[in-house]
Residue frames as qw, qx, qy, qz and C-alpha x, y, z in Angstrom:
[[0.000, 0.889, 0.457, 0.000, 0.00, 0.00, 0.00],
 [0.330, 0.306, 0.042, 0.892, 1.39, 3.55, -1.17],
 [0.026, 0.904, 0.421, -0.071, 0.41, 6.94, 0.28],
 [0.315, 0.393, 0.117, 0.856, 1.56, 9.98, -1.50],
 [0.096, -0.764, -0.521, 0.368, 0.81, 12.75, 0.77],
 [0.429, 0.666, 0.315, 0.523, 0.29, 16.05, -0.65],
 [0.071, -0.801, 0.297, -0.515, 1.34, 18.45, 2.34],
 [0.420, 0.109, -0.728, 0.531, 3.70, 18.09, 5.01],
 [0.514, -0.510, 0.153, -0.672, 0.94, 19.19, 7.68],
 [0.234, 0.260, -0.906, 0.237, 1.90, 17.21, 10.50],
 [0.807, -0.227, -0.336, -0.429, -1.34, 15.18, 12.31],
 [0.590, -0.238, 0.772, -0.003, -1.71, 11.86, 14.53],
 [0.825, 0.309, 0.370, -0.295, -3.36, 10.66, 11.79],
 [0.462, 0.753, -0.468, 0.033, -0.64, 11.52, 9.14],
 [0.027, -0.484, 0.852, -0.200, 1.98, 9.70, 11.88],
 [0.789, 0.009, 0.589, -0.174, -0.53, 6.55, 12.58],
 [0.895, 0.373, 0.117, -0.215, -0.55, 5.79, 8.91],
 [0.326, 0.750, -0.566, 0.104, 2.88, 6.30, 7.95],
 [0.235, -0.479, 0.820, -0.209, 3.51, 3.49, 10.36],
 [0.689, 0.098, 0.711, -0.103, 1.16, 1.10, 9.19],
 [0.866, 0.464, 0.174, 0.070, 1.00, 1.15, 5.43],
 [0.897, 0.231, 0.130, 0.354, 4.03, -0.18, 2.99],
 [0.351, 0.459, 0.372, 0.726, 4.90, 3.33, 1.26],
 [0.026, -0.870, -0.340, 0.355, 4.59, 7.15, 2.60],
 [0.491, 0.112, 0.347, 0.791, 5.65, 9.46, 0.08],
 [0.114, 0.727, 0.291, -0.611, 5.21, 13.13, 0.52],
 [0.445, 0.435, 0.503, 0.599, 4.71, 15.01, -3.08],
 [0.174, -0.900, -0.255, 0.308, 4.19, 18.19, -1.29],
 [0.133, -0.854, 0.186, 0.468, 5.66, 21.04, -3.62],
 [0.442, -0.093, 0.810, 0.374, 5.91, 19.10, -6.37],
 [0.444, 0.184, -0.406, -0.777, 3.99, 20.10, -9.76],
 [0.779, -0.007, 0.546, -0.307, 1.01, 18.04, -10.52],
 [0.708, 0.567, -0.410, -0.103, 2.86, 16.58, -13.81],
 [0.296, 0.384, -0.836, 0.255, 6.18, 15.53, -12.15],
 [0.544, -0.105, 0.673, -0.490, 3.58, 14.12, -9.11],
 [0.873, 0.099, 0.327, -0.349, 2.14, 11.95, -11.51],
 [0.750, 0.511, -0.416, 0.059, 4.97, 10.49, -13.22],
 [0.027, 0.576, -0.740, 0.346, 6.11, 9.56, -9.64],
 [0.812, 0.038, 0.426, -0.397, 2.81, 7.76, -8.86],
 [0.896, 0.395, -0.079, -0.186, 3.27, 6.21, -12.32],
 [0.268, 0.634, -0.715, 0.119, 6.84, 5.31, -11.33],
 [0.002, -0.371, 0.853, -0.367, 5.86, 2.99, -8.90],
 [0.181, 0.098, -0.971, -0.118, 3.46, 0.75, -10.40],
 [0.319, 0.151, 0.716, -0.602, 0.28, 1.41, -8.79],
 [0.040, -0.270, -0.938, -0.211, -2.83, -0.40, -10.04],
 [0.124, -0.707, -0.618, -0.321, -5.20, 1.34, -8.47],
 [0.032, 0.112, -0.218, 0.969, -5.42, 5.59, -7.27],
 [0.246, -0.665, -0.701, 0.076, -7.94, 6.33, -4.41],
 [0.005, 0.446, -0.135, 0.884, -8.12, 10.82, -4.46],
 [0.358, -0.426, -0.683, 0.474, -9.10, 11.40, -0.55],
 [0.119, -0.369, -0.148, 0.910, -9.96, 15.13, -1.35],
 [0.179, 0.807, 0.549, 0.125, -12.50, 15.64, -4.34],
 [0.222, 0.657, 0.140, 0.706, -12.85, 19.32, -5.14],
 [0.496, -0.845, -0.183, 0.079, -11.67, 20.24, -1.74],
 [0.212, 0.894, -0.392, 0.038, -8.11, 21.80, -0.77],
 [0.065, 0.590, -0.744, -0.308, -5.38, 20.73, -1.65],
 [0.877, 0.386, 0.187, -0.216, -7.17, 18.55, -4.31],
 [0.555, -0.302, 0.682, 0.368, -5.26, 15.78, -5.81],
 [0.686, 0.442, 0.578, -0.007, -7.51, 15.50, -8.90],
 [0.581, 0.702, -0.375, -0.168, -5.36, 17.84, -11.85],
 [0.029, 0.611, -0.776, -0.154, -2.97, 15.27, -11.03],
 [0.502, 0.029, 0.863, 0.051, -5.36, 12.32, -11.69],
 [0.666, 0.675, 0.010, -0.318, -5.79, 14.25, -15.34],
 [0.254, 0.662, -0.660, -0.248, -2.59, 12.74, -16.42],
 [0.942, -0.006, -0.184, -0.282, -3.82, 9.44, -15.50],
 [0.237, -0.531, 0.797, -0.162, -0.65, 7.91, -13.32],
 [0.397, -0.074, 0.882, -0.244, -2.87, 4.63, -12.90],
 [0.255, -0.070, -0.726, -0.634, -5.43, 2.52, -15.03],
 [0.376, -0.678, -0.613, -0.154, -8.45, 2.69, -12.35],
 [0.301, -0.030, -0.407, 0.862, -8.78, 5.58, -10.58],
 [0.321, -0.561, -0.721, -0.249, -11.22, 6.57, -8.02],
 [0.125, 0.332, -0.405, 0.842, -12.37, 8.54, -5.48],
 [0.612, -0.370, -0.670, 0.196, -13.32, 8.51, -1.60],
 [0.352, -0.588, -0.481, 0.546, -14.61, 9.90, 1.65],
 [0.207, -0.025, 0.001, 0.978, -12.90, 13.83, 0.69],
 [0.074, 0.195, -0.030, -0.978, -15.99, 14.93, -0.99],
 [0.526, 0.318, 0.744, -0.262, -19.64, 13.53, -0.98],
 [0.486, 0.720, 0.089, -0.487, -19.94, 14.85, -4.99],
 [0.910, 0.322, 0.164, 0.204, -19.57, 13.79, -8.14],
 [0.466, -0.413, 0.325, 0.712, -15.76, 15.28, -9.36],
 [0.391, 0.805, 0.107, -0.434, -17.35, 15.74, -12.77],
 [0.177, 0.603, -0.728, -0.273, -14.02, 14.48, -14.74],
 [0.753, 0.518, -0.227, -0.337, -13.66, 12.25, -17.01],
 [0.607, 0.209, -0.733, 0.225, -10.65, 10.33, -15.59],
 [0.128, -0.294, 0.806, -0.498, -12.01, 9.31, -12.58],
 [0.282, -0.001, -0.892, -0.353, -13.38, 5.87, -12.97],
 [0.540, -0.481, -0.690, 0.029, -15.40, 4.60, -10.05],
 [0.292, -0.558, 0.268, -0.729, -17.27, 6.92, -6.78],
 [0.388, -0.176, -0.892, 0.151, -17.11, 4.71, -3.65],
 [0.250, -0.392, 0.140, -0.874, -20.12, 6.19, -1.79],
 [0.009, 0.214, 0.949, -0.233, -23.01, 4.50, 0.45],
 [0.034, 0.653, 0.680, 0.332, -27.29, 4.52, -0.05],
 [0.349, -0.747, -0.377, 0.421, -27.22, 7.71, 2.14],
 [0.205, -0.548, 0.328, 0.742, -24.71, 9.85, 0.67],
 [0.432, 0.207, -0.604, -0.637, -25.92, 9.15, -3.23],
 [0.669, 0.186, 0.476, -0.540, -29.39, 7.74, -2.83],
 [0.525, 0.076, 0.818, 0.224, -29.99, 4.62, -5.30],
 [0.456, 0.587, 0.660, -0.113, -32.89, 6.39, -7.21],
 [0.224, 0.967, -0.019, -0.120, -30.75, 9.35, -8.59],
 [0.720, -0.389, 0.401, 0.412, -27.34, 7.80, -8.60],
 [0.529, 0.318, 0.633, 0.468, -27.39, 7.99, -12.61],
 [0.189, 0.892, 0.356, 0.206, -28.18, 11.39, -12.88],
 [0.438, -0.882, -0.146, 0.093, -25.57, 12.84, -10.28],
 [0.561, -0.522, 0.529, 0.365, -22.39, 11.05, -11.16],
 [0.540, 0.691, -0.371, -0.305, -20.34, 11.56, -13.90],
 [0.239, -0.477, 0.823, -0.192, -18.67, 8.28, -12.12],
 [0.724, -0.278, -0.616, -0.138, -19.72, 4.43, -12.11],
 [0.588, -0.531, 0.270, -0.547, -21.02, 4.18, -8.15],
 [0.632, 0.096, -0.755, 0.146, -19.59, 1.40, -6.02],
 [0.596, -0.607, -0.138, -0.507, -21.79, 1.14, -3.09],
 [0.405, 0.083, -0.904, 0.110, -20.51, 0.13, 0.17],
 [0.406, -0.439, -0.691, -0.405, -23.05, -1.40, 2.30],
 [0.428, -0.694, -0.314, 0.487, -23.03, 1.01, 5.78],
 [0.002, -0.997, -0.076, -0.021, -22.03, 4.23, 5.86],
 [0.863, 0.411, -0.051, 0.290, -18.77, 5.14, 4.05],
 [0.073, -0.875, 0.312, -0.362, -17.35, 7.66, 6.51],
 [0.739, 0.198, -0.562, 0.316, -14.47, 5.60, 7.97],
 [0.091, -0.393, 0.255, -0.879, -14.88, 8.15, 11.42],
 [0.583, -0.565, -0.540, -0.221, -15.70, 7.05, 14.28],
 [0.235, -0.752, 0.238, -0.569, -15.90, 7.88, 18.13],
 [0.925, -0.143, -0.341, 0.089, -14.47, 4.96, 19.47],
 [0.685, 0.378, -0.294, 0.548, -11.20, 6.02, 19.55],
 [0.120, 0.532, -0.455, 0.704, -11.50, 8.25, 22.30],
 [0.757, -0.485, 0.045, -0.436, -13.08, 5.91, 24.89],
 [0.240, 0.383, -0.771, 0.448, -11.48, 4.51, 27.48],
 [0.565, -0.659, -0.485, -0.107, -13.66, 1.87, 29.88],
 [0.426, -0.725, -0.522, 0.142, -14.18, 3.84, 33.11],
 [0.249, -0.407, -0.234, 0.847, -13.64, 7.26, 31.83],
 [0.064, 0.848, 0.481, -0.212, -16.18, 10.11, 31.44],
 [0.400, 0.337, 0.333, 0.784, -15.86, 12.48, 28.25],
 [0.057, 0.837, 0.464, -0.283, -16.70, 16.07, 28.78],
 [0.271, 0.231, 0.285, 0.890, -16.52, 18.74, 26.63],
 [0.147, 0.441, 0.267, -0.844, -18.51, 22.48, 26.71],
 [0.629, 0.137, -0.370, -0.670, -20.41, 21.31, 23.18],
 [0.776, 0.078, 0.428, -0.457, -23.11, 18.66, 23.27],
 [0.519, 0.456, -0.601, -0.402, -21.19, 16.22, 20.49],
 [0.834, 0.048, -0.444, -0.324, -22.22, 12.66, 20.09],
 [0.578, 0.166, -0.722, 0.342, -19.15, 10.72, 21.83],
 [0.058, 0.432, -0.476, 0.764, -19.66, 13.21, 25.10],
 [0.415, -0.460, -0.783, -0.059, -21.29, 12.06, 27.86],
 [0.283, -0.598, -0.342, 0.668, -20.85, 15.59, 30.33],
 [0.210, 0.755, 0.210, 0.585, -21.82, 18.92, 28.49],
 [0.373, -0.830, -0.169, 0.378, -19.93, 21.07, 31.23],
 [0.271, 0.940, -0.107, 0.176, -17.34, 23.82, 31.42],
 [0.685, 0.167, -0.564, 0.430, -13.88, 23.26, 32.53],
 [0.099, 0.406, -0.456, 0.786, -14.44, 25.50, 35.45],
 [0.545, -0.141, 0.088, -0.822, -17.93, 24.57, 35.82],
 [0.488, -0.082, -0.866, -0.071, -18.01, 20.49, 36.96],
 [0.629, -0.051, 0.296, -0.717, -21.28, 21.17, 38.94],
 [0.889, 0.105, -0.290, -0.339, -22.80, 18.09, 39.44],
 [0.888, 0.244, -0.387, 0.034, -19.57, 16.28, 40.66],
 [0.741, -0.656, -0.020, 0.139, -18.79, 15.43, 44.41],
 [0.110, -0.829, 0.532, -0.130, -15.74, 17.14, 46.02],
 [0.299, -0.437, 0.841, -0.109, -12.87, 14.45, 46.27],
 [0.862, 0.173, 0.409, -0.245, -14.68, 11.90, 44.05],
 [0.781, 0.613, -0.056, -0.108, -12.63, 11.49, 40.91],
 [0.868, -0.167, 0.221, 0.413, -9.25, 9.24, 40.14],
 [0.480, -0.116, 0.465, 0.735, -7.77, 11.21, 37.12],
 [0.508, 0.791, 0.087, -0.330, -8.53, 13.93, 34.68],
 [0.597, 0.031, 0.561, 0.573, -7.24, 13.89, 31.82],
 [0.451, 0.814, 0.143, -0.336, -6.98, 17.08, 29.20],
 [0.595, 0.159, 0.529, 0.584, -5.34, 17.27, 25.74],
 [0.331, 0.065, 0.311, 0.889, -4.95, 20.66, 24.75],
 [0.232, -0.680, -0.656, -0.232, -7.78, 23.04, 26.70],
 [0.362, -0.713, -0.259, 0.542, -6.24, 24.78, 29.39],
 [0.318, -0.060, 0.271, 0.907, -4.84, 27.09, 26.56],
 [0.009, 0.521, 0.676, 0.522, -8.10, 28.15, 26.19],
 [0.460, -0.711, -0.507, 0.164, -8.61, 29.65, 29.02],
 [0.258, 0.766, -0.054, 0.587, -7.97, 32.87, 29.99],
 [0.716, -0.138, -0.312, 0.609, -5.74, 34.44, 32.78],
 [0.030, 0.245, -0.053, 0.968, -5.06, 37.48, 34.97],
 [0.202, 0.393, 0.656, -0.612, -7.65, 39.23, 37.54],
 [0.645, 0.260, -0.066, -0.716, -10.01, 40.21, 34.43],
 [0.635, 0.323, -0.613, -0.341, -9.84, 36.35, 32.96],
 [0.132, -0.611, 0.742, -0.243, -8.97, 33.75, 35.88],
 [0.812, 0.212, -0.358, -0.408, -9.93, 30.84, 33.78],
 [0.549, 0.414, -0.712, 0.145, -7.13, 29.31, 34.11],
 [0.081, -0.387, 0.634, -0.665, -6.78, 29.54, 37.99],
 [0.529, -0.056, 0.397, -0.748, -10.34, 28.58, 38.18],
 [0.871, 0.105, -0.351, -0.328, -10.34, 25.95, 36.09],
 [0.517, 0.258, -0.759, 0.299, -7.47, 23.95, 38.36],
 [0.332, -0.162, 0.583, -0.724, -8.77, 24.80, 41.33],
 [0.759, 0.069, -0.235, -0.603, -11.63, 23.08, 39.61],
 [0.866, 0.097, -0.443, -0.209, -10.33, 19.95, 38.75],
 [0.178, 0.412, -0.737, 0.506, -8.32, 20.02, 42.50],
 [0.398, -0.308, 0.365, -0.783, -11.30, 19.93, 43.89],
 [0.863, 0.054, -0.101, -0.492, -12.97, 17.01, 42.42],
 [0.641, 0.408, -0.638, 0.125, -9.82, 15.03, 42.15],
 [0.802, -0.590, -0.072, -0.058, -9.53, 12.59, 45.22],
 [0.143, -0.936, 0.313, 0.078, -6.68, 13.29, 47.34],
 [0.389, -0.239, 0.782, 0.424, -3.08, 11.63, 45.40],
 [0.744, 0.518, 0.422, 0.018, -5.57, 11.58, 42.37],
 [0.550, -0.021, 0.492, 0.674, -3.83, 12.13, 38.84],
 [0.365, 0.872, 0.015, -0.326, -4.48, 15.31, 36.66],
 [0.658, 0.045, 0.533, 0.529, -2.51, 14.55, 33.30],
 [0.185, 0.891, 0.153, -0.386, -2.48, 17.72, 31.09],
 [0.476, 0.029, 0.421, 0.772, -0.88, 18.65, 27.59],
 [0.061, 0.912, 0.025, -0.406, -0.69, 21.91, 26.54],
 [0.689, 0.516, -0.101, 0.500, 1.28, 23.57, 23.62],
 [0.599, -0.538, -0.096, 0.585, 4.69, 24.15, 24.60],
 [0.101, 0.975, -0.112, -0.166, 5.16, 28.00, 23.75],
 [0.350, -0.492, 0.638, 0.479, 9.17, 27.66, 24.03],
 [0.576, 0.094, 0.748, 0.316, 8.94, 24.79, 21.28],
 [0.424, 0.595, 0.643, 0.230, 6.70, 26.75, 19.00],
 [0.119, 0.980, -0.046, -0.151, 7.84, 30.03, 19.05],
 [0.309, -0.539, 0.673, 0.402, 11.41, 28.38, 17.79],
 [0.551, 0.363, 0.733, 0.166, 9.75, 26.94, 15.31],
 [0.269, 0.926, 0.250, -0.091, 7.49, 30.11, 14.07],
 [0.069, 0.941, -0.109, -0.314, 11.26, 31.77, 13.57],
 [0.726, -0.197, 0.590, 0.294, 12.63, 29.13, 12.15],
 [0.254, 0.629, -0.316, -0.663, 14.29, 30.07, 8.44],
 [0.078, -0.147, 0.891, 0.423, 13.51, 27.17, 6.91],
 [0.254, 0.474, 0.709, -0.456, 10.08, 26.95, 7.26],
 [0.215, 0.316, 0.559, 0.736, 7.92, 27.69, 4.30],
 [0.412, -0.014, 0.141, -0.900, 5.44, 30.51, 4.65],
 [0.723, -0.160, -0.581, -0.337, 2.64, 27.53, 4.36],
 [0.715, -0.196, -0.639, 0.205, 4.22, 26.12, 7.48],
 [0.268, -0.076, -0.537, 0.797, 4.74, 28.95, 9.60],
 [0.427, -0.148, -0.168, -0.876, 1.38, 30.04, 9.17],
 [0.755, -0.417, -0.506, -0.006, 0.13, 26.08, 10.94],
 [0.459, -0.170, -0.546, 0.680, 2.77, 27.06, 13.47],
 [0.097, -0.089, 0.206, -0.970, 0.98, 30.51, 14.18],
 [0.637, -0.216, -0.328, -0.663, -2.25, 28.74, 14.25],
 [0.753, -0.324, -0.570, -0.057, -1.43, 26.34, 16.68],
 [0.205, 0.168, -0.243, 0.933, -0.17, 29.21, 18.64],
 [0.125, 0.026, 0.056, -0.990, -3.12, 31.07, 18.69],
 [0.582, 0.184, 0.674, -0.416, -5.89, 28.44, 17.73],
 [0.318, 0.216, 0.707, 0.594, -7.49, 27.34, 14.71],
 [0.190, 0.348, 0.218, -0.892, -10.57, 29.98, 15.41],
 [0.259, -0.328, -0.825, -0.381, -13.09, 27.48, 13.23],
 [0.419, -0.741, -0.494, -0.176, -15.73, 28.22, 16.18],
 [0.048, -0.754, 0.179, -0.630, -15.88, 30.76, 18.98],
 [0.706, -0.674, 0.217, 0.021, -14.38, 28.46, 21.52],
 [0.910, -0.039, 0.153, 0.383, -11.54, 27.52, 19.60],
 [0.284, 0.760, -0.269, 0.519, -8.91, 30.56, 20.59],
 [0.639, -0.065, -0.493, 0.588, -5.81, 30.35, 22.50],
 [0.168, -0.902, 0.067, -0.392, -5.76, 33.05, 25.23],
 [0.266, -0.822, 0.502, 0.038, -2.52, 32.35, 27.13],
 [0.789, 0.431, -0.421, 0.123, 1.03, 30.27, 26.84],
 [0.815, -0.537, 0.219, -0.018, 2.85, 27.89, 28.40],
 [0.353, 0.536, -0.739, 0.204, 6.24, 27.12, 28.69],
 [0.566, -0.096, -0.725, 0.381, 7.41, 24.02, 31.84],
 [0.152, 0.073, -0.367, 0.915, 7.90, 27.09, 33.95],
 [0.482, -0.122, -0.168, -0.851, 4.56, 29.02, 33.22],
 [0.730, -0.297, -0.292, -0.542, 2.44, 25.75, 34.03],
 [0.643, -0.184, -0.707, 0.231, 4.20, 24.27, 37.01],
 [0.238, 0.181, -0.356, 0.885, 3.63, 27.52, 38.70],
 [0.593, -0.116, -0.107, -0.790, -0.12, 27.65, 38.13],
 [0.700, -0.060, -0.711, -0.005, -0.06, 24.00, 39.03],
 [0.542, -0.175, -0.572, 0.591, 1.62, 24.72, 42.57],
 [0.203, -0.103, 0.077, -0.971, -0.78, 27.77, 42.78],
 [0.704, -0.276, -0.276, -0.594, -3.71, 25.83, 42.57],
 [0.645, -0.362, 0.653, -0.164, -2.06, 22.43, 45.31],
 [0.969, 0.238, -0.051, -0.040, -0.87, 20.08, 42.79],
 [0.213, -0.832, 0.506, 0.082, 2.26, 18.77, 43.37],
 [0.510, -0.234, 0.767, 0.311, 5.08, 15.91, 42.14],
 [0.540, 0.718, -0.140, -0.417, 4.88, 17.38, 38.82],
 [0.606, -0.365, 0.585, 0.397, 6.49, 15.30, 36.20],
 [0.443, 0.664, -0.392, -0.457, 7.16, 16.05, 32.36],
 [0.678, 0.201, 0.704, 0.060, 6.64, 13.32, 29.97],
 [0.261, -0.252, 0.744, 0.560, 6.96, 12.68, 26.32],
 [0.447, -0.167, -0.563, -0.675, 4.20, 11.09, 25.82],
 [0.651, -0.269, 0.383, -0.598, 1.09, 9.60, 28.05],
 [0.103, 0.237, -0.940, -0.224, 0.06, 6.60, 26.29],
 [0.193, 0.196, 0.705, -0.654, -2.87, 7.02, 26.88],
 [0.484, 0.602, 0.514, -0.374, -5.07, 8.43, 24.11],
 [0.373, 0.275, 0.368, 0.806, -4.02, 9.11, 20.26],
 [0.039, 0.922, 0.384, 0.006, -4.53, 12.85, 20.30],
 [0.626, 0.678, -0.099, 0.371, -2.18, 15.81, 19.88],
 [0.273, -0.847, 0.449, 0.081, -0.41, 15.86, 23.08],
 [0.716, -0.283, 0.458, 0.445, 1.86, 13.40, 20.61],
 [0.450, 0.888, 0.094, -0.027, 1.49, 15.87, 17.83],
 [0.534, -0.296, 0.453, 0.650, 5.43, 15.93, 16.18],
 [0.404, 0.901, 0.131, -0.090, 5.80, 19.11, 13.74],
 [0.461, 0.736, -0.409, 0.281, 9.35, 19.41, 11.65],
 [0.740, 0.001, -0.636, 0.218, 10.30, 16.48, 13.97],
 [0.116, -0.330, 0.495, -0.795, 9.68, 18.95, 17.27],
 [0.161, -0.642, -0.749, 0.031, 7.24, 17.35, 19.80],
 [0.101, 0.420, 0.019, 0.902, 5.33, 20.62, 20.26],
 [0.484, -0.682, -0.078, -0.543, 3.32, 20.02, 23.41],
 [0.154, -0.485, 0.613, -0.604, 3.98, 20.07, 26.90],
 [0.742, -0.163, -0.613, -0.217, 3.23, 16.86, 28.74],
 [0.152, -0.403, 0.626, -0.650, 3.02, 16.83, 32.65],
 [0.566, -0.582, -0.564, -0.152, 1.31, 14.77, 35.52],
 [0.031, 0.415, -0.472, 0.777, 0.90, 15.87, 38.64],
 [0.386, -0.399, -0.831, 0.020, -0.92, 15.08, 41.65],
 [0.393, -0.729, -0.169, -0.534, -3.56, 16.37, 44.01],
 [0.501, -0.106, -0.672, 0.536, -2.11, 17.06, 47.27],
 [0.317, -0.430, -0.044, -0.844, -4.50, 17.42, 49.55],
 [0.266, -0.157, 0.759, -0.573, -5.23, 16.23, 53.55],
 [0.810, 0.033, -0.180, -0.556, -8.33, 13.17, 53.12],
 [0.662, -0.203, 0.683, -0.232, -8.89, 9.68, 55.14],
 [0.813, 0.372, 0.443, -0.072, -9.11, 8.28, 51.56],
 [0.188, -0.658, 0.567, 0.458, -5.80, 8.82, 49.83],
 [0.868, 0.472, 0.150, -0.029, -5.73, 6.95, 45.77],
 [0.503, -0.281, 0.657, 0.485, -3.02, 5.19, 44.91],
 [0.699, 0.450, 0.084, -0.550, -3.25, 6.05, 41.08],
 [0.671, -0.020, 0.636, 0.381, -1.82, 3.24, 38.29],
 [0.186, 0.723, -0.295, -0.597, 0.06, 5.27, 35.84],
 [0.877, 0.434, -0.020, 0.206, 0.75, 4.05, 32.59],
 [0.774, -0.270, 0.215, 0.530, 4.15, 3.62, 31.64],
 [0.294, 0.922, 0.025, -0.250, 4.98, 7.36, 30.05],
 [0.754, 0.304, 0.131, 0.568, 7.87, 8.25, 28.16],
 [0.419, -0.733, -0.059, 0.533, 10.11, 10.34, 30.53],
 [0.749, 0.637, -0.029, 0.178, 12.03, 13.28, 28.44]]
């Protein structure tokens, strides 16, 4: 199995596959001529375009035809309209049986569920409790991070966040932050575990001035600064460095702070790895705090850095 990837935008999902199929091969900056006389160097049989008439669309390079079946998947729920692309792989939902022949300029290859390869598995874990401040399918808490009403003082083993506290804001007009640890000190039984990844400022402001960097790429790095700002919860309002969040840590009573690599815990982007930097701060720490009912928690087995 080949993938040809067409930007270097770094992902988990980009780093899960690269480890499991045959063949990653980036074509990123590459015309879409010389990109398809590299596909067609190496023999492939059949080309699957993941992007349709979305960005960075693959499809002027499947006008030169690299392969002798080429199709397309998931990117875009519409027909492409072109003439070299052979077969739509779609399900009865997405391109209804009774109009299928009118829509696509494609032959239709049906598969028999629902062709979105997405799911919400991935971020369950048995006997922990998703919560997020939108009401989306997987979640089972609709709260705020400051606002875990509802959940007894000294009742919980571990939180776990992946890249949230940067949301918060800071300072006597903002004291998100503050108030959101204090939060999760409160619930957390005493010795419980508060795992937390954050971007690491240091890492990414060396990055943002880095002179190699194409203007494409320092423009992700200033977005993962600052947020992606797709919805009106999704802006950074402060940075962290080691320093910066073991201080608010030991402001709020958490203590035996320890920097990690990685958790092992959940695929998500506190292992995010951008121009081979990891770029987010990994810490546990524990709740120290006086209680007849002390929790012994069972870390996984991090990767110290």
């Amino acid at each position: 199995v080949y993938c040809f990837g067409l930007t270097d935008a770094p992902s988990w999902w980009r780093t899960n596959i690269t480890a499991e199929v045959d063949h990653m091969i980036s074509l990123h900056g590459v015309n879409h001529q010389e990109a398809a006389s590299a596909i067609y160097s190496h023999g492939i049989h059949v080309l699957v375009d993941l992007n349709g008439h979305t960005l960075h669309s693959g499809l002027p390079i499947f006008s030169h035809r690299p392969a002798p079946v080429q199709m397309t998947f998931l990117g875009y729920p519409l027909t492409t309209g072109s003439s070299f692309i052979d077969y739509f792989i779609v399900d009865p939902v997405s391109a209804s049986p009774l109009h299928v022949h009118d829509s696509f300029s494609e032959k239709v290859i049906y598969l028999p569920h629902n062709y979105i390869v997405n799911d919400h598995k991935q971020v369950y874990r048995q006997g922990w409790t998703v919560v997020n401040i939108q009401p989306l399918p997987h979640v089972d808490l609709v709260r705020e991070m400051k606002h875990l009403h509802g959940i007894a003082d000294s009742s919980v083993t571990a939180i776990y966040s992946s890249h949230a506290l940067e949301h918060c804001g800071y300072g006597a007009h903002a004291a998100d932050v503050e108030a959101t640890l204090a939060e999760w000190f409160r619930v957390l039984k005493p010795g419980g575990a508060l795992f937390v990844s954050v971007p690491d400022l240091s890492v990414l402001a060396t990055l943002f001035v880095d002179p190699t960097l194409t203007p494409h790429e320092r423009f992700h790095v200033m977005r993962m600064i600052y947020g992606g700002q797709v919805d009106a919860h999704d802006f950074h309002k402060v940075g962290f460095n080691k320093d910066i969040l073991n201080s608010f840590l030991a402001q709020a009573g958490f203590c035996n702070v320890t920097t990690v690599r990685s958790f092992g815990l959940f695929q998500d982007t506190s292992d995010l790895v951008f121009h081979n930097k990891s770029i987010s701060l990994n810490v546990i720490a524990k709740a120290c705090k006086p209680g007849d009912d002390v929790v012994s928690v069972n870390l996984p087995s991090p990767t110290a850095t």
